[in-house]
N, C-alpha and C positions, 0 to 999 in steps of 0.2 A: 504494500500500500504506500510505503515511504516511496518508492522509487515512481510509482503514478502521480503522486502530489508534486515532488521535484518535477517529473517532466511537462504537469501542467504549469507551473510557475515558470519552468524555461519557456513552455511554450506562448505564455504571456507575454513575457517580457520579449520573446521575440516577432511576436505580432505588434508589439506597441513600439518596438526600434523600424518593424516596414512598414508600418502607417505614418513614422516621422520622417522618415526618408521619402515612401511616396508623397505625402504632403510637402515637402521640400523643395520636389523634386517639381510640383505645381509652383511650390512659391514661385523659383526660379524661373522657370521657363515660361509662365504664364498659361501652365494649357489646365484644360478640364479635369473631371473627373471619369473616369473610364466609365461607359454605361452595361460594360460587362456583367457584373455582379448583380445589377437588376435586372438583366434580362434574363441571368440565367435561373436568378429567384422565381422571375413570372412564369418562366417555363415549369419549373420543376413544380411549382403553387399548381398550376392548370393539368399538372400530370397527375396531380396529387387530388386532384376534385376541390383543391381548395382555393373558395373566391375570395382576391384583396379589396373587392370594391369595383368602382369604375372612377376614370378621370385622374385627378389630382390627386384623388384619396390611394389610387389603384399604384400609382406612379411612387407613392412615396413610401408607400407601403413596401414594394419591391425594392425600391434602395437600401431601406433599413433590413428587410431581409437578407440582401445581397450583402451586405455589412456583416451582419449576424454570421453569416455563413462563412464569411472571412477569420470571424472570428472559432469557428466552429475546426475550419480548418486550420488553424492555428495553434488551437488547443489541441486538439487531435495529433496532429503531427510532433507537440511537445511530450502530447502523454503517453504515445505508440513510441517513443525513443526513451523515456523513461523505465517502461515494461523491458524494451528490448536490450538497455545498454543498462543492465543494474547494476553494475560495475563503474561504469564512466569511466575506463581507462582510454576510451578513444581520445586522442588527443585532438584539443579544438580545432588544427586545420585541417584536419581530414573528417571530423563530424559536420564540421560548420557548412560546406556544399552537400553534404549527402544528404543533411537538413534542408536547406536550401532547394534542391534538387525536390525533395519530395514535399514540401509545402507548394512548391511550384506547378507539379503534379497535381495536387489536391486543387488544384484551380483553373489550370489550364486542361487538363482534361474532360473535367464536367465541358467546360466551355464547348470545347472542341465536337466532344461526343454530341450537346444538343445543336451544334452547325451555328452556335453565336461568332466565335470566330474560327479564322483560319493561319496557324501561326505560319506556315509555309506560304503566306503571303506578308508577313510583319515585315514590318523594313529595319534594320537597323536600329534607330531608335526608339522605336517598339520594343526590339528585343534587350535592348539595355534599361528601358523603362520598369521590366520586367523583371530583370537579372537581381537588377544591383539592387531592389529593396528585398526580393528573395536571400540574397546574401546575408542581407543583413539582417533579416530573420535568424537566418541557419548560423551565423555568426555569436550573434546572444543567445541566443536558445543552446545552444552548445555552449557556450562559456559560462550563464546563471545555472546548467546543469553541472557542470565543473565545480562552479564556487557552494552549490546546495549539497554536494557529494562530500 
């Protein structure tokens, strides 16, 4: 149980280091916020027989779902490497992309599988939009799992 608690906390801490960075990452450049995560929300709501509403209500509803679900995955992926490494001898730069790698999974996937995107069409800065707050996910989450050990 010790070591699912630890890997939720990593996995906190490393969802709230790639929402700093992807908000950053808006500061900086000035661009939006991805419509991914709502759309993949509405879908999986409508798979599910479950209605958000209609209009504004419907719209906002799926964003915060799509949030939720960021964060679902996140915790998820903290507390799946907590189970899996109860040891924590992996050293942080070899946990921190296999983190990374598989938070990134837990979102590009869903995407993918309901046809919201297509990453074999991203451009470059798509895929470093993508990368570098994955990182830095798998980054913290690997190293609060280190320092909780």
């Amino acid at each position: 149980m010790r070591s699912l608690t630890k890997g939720l906390l990593a996995g906190a801490a490393g969802t709230a280091a790639l929402n700093v960075v992807s908000y950053g990452d808006m500061l900086l450049r000035g661009r939006g916020s991805s419509s991914v995560p709502a759309t993949i929300a509405g879908k999986l709501a409508g798979g599910a027989g479950v209605r958000l509403g209609e209009g504004e209500d419907k719209e906002h509803r799926e964003e915060a779902l799509g949030a939720l679900l960021g964060y679902v995955t996140g915790l998820g992926v903290g507390a799946a490497y907590g189970l899996a490494r109860r040891d924590g001898k992996l050293p942080v730069w070899a946990a921190g992309p296999l983190l990374a790698a598989a938070a990134m999974a837990g979102s590009d996937l869903p995407a993918t599988a309901l046809k919201v995107t297509d990453p074999t069409t991203w451009s470059l800065t798509s895929w470093v939009s993508d990368i570098v707050p994955h990182l830095a996910y798998g980054f913290t989450a690997a190293s609060v799992y280190r320092v909780l050990r």
